[in-house]
PQR file with spaces between the fields and no chain letter, atoms N, CA, C, O and H, PARSE charges and radii, in Angstrom:
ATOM       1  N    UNK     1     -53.560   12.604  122.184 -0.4000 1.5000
ATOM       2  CA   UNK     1     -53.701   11.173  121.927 -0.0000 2.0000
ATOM       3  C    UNK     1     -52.680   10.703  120.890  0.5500 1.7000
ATOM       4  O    UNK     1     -52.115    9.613  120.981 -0.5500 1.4000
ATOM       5  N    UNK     2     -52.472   11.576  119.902 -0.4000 1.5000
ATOM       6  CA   UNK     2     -51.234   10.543  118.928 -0.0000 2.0000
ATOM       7  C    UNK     2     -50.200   10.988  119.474  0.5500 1.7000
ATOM       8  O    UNK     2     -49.200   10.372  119.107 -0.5500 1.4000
ATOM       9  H    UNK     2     -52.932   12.461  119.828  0.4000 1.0000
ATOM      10  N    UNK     3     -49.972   11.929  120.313 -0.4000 1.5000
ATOM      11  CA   UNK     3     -48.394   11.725  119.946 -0.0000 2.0000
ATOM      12  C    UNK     3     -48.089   10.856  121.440  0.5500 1.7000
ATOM      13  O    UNK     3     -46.917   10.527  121.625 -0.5500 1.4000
ATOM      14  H    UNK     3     -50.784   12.430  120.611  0.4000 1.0000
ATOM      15  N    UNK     4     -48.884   10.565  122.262 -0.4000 1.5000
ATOM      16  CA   UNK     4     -48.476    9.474  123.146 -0.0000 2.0000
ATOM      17  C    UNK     4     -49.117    7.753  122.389  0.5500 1.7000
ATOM      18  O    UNK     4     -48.923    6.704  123.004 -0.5500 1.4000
ATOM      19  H    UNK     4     -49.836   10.832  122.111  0.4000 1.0000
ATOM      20  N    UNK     5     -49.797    7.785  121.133 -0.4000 1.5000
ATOM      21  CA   UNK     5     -49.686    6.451  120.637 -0.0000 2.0000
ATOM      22  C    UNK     5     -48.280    6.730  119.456  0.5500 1.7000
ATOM      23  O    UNK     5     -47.745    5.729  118.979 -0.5500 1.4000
ATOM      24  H    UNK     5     -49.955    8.637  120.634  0.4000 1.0000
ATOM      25  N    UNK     6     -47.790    8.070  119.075 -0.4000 1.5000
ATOM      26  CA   UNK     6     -46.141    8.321  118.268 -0.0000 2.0000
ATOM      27  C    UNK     6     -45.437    7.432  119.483  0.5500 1.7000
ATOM      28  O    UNK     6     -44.861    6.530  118.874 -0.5500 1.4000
ATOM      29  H    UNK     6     -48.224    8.883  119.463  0.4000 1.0000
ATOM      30  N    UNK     7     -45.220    7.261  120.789 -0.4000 1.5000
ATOM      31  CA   UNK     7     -44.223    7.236  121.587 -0.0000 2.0000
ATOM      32  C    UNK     7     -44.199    5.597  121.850  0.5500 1.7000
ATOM      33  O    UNK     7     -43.242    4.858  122.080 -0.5500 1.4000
ATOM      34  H    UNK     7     -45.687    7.993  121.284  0.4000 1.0000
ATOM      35  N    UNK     8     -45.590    5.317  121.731 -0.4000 1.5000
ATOM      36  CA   UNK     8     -45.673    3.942  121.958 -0.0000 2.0000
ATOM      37  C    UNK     8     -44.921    3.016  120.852  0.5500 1.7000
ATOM      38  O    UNK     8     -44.318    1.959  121.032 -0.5500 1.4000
ATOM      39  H    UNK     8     -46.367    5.918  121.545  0.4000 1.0000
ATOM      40  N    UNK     9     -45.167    3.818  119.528 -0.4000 1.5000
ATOM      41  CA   UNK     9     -45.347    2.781  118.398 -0.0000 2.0000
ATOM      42  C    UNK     9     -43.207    2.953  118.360  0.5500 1.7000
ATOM      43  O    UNK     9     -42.495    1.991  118.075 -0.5500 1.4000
ATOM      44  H    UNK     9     -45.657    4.677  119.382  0.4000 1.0000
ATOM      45  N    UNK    10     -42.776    4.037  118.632 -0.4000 1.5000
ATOM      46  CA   UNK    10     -41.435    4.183  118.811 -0.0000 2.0000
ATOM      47  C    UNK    10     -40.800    2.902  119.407  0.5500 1.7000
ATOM      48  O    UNK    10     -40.015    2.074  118.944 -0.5500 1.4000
ATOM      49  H    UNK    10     -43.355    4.819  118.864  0.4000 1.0000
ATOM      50  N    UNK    11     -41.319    3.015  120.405 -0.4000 1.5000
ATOM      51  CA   UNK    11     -40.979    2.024  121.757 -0.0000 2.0000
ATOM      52  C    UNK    11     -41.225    0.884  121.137  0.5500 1.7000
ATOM      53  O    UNK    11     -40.374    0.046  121.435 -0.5500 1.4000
ATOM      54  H    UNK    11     -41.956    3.687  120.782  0.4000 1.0000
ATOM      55  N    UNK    12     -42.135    0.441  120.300 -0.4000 1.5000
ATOM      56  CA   UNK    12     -42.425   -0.802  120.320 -0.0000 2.0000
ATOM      57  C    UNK    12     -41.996   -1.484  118.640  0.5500 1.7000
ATOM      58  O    UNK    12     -42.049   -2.678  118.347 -0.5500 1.4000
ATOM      59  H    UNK    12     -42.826    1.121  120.057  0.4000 1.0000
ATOM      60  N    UNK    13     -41.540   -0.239  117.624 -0.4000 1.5000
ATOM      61  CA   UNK    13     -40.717   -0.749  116.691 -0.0000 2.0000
ATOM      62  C    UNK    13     -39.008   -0.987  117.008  0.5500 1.7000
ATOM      63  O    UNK    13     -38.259   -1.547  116.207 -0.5500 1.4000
ATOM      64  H    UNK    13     -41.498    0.731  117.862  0.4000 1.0000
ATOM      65  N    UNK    14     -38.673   -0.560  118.046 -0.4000 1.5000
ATOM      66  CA   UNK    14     -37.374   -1.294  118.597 -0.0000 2.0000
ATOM      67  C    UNK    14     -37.329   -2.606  118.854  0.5500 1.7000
ATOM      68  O    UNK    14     -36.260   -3.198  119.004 -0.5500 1.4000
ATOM      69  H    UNK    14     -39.282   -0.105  118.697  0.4000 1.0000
ATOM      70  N    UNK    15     -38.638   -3.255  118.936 -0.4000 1.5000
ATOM      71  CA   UNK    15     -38.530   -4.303  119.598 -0.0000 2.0000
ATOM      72  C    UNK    15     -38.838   -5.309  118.056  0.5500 1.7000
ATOM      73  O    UNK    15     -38.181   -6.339  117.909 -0.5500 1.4000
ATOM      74  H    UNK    15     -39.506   -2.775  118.814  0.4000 1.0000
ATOM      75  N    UNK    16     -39.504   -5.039  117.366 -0.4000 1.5000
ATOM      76  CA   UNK    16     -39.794   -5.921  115.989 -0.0000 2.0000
ATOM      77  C    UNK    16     -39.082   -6.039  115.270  0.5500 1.7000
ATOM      78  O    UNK    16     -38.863   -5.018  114.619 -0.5500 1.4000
ATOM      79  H    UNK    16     -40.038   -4.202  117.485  0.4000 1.0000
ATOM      80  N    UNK    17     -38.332   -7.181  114.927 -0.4000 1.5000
ATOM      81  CA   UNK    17     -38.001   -7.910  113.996 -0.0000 2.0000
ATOM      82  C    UNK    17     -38.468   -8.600  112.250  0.5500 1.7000
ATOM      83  O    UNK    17     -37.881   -8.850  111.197 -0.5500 1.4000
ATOM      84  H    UNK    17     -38.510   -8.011  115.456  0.4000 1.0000
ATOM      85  N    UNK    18     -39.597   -8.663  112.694 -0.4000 1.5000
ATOM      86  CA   UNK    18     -40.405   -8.578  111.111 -0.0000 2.0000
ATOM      87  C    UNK    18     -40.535   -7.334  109.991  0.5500 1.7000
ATOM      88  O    UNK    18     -41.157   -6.302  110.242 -0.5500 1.4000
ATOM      89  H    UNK    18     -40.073   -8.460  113.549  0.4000 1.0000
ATOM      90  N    UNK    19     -39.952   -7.552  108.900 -0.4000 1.5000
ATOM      91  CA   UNK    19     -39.803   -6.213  108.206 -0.0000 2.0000
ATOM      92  C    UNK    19     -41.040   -5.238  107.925  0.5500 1.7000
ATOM      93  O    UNK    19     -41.172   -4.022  108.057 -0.5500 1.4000
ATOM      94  H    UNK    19     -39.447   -8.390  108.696  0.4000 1.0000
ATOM      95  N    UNK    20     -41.827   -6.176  107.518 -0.4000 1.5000
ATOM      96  CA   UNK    20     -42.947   -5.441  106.798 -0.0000 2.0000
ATOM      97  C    UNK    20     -43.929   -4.933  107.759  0.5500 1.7000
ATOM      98  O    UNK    20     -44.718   -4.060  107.397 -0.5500 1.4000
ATOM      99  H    UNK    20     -41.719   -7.165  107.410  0.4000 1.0000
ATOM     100  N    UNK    21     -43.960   -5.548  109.328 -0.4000 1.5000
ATOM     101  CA   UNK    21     -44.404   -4.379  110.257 -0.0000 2.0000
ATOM     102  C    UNK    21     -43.690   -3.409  110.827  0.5500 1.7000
ATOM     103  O    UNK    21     -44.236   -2.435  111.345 -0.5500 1.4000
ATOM     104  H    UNK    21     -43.319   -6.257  109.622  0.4000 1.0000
ATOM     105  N    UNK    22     -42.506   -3.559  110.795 -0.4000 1.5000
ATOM     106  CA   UNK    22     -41.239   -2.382  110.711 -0.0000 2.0000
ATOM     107  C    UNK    22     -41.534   -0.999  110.169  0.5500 1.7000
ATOM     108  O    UNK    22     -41.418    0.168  110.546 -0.5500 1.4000
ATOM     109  H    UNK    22     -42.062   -4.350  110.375  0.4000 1.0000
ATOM     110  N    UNK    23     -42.237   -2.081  108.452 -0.4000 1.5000
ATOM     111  CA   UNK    23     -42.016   -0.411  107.473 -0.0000 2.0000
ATOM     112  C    UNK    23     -43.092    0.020  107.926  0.5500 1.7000
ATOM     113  O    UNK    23     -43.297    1.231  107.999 -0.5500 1.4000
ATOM     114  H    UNK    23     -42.331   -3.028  108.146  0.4000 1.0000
ATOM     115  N    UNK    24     -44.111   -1.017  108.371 -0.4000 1.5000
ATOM     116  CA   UNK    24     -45.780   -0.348  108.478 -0.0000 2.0000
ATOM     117  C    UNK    24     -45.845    0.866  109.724  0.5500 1.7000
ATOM     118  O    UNK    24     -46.391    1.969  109.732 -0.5500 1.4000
ATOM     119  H    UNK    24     -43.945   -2.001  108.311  0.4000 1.0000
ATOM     120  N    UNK    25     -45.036    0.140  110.760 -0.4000 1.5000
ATOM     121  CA   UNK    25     -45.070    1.369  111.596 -0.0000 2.0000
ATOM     122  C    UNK    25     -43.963    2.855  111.433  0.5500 1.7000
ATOM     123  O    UNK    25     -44.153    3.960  111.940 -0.5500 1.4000
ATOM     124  H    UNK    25     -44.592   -0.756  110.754  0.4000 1.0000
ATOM     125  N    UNK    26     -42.879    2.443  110.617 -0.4000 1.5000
ATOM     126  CA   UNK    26     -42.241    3.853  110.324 -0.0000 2.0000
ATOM     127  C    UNK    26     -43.455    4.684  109.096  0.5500 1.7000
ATOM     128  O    UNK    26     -43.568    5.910  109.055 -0.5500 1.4000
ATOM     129  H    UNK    26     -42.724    1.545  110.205  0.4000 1.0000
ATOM     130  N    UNK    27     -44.108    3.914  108.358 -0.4000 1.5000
ATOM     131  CA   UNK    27     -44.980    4.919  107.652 -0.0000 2.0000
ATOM     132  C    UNK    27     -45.759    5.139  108.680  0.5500 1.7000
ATOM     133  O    UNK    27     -46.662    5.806  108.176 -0.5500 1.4000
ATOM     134  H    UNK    27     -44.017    2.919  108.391  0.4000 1.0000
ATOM     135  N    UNK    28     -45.938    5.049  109.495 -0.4000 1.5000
ATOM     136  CA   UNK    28     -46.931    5.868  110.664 -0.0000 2.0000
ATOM     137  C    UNK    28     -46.283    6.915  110.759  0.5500 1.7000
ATOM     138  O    UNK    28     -46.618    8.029  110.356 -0.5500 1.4000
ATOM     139  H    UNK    28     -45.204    4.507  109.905  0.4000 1.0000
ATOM     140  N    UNK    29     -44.998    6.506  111.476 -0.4000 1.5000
ATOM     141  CA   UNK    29     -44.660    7.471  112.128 -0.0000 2.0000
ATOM     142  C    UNK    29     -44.055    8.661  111.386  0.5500 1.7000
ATOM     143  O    UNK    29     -43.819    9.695  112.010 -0.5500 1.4000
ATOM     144  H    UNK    29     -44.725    5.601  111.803  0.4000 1.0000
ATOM     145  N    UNK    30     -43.797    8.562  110.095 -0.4000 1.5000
ATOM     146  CA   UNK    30     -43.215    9.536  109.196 -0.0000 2.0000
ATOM     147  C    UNK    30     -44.548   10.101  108.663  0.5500 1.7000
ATOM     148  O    UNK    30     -44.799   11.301  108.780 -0.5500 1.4000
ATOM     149  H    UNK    30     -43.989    7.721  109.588  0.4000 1.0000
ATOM     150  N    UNK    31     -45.196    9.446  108.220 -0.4000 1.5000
ATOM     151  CA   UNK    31     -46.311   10.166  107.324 -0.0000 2.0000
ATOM     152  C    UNK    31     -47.682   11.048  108.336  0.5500 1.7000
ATOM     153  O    UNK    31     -48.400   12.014  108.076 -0.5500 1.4000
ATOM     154  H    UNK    31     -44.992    8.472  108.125  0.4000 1.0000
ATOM     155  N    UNK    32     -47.542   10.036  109.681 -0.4000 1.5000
ATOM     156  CA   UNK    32     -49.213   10.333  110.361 -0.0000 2.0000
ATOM     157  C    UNK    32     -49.694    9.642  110.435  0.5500 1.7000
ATOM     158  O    UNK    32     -49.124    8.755  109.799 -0.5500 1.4000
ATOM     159  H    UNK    32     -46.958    9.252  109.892  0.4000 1.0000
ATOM     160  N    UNK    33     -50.951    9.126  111.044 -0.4000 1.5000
ATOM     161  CA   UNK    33     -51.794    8.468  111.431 -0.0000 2.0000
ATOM     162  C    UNK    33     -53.318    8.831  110.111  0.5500 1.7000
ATOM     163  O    UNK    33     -54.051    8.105  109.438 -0.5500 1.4000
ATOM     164  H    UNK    33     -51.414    9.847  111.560  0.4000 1.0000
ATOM     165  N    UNK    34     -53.188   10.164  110.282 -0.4000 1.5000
ATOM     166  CA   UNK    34     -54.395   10.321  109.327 -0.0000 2.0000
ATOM     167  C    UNK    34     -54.134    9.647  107.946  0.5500 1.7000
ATOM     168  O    UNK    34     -54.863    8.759  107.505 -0.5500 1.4000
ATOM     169  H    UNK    34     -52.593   10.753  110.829  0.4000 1.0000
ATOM     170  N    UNK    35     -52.987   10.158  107.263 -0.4000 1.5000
ATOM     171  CA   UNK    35     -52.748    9.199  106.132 -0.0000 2.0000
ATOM     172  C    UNK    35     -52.401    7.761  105.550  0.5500 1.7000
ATOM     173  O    UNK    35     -52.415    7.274  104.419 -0.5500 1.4000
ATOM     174  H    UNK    35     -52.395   10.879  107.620  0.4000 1.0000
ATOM     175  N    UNK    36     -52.186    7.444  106.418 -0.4000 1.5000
ATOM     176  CA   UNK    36     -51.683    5.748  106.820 -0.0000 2.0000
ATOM     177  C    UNK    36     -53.684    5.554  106.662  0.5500 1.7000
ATOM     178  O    UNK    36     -54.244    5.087  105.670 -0.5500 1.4000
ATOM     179  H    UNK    36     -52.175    7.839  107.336  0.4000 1.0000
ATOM     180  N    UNK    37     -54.292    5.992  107.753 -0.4000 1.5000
ATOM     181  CA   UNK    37     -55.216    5.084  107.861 -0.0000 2.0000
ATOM     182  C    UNK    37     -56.428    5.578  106.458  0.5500 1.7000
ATOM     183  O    UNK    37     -57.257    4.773  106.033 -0.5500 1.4000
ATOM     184  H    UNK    37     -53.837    6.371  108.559  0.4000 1.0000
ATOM     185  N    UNK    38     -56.337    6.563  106.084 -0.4000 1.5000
ATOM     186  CA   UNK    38     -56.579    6.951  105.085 -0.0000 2.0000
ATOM     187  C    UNK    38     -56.532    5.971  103.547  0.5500 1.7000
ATOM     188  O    UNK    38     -57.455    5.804  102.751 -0.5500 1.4000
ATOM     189  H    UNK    38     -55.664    7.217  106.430  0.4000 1.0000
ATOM     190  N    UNK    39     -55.055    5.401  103.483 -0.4000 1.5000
ATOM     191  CA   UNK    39     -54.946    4.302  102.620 -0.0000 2.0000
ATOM     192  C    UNK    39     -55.107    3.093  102.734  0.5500 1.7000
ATOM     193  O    UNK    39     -54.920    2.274  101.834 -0.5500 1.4000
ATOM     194  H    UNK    39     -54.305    5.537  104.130  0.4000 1.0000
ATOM     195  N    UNK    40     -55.575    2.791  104.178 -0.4000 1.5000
ATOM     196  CA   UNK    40     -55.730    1.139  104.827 -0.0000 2.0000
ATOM     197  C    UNK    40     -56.894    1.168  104.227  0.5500 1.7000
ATOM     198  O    UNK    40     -57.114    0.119  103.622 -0.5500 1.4000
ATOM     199  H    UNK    40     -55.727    3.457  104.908  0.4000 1.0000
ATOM     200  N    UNK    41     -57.879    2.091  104.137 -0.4000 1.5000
ATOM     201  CA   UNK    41     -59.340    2.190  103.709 -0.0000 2.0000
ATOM     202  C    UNK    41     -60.105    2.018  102.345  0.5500 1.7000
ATOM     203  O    UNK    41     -61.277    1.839  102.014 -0.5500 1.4000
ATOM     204  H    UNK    41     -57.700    2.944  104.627  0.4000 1.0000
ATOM     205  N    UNK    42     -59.076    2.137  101.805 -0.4000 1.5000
ATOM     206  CA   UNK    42     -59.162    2.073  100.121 -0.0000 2.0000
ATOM     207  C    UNK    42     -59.538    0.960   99.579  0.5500 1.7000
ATOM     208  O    UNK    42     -58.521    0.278   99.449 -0.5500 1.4000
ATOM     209  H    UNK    42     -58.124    2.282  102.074  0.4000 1.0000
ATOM     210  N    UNK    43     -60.668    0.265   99.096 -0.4000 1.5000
ATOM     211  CA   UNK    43     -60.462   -0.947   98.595 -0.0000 2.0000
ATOM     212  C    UNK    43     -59.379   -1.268   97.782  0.5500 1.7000
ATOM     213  O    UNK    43     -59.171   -2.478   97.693 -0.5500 1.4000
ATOM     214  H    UNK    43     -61.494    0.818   99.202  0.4000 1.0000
ATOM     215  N    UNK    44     -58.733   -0.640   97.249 -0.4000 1.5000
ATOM     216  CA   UNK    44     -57.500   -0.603   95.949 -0.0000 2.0000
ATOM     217  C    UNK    44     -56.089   -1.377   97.121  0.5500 1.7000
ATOM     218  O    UNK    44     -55.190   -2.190   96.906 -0.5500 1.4000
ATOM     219  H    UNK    44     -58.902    0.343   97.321  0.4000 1.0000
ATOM     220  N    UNK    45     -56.440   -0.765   98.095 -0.4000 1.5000
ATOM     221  CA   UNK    45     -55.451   -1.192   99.245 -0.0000 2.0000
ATOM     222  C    UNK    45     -55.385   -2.659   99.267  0.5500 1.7000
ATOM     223  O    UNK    45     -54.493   -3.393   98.843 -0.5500 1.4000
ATOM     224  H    UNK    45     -57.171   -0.104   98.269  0.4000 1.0000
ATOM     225  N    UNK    46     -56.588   -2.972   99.889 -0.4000 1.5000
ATOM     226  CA   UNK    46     -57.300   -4.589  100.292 -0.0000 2.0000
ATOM     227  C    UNK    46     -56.852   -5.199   99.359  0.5500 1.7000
ATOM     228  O    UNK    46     -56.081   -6.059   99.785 -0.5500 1.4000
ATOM     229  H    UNK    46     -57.313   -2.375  100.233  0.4000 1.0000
ATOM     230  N    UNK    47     -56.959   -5.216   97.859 -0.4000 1.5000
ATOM     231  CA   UNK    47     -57.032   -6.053   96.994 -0.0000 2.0000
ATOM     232  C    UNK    47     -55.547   -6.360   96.900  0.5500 1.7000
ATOM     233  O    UNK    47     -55.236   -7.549   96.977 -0.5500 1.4000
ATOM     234  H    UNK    47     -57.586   -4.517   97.512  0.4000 1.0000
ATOM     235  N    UNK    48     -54.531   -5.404   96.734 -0.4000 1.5000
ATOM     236  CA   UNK    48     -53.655   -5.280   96.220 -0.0000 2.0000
ATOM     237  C    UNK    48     -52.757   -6.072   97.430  0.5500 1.7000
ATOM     238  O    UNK    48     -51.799   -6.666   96.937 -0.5500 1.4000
ATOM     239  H    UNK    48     -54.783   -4.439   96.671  0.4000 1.0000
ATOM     240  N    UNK    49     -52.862   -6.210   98.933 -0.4000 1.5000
ATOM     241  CA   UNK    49     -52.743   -6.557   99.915 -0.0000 2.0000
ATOM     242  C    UNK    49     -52.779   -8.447   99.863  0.5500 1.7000
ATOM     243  O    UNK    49     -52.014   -9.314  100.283 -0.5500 1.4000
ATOM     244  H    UNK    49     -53.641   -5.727   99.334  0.4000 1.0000
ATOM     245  N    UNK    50     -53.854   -8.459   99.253 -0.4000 1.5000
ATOM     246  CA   UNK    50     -54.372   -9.668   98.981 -0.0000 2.0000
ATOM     247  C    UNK    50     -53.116  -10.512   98.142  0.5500 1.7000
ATOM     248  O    UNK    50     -52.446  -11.480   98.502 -0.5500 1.4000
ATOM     249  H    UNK    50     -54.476   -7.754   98.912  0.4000 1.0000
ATOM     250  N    UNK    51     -53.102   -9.901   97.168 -0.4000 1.5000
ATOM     251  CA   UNK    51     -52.835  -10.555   96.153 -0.0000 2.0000
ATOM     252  C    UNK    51     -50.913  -10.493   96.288  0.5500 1.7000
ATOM     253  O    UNK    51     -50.097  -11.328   95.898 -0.5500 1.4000
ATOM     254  H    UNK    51     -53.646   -9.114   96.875  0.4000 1.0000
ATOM     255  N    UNK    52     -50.754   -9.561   96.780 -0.4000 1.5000
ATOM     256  CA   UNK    52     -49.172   -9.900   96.865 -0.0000 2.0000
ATOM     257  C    UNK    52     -48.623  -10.330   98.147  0.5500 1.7000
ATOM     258  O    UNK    52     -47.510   -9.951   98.512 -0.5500 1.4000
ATOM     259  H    UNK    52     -51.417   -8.882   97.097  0.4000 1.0000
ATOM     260  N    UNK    53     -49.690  -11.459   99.164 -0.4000 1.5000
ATOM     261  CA   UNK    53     -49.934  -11.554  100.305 -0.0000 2.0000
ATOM     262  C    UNK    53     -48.849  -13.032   99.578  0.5500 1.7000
ATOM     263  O    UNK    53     -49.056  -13.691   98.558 -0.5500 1.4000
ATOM     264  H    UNK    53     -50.594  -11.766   98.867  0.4000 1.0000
ATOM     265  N    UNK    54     -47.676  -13.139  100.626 -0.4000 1.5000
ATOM     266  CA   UNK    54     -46.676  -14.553  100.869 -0.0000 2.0000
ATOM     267  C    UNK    54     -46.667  -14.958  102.247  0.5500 1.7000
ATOM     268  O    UNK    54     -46.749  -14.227  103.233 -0.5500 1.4000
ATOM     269  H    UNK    54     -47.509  -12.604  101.454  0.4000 1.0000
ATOM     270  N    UNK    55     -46.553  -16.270  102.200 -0.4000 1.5000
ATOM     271  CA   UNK    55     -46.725  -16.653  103.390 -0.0000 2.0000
ATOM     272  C    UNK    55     -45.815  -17.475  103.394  0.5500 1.7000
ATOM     273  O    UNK    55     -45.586  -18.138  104.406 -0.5500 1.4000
ATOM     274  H    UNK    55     -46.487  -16.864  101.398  0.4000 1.0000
């Protein structure tokens, strides 16, 4: 299962233009899936997410 969602997320950061889902999916793909989602989970994450959130 990951390494055919590794192939997808490959395929489909060629196609994005927005940076910061760029980096989000190369830290997938460099670090893993377990650890990525590991830190999405963190409230320390959320907050910090929040607050340096620009729009």
């Amino acid at each position: 299962m990951e390494r055919q969602s590794k192939k997808q997320l490959e395929a489909f950061v060629k196609n994005v233009d927005e940076y910061p889902l760029k980096s989000d999916i190369d830290g997938v793909l460099e670090y893993g899936f377990d650890v990525i989602c590991e830190e999405l989970m963190t409230p320390e994450f959320e907050l910090l997410t929040i607050r340096e959130y620009q729009d």
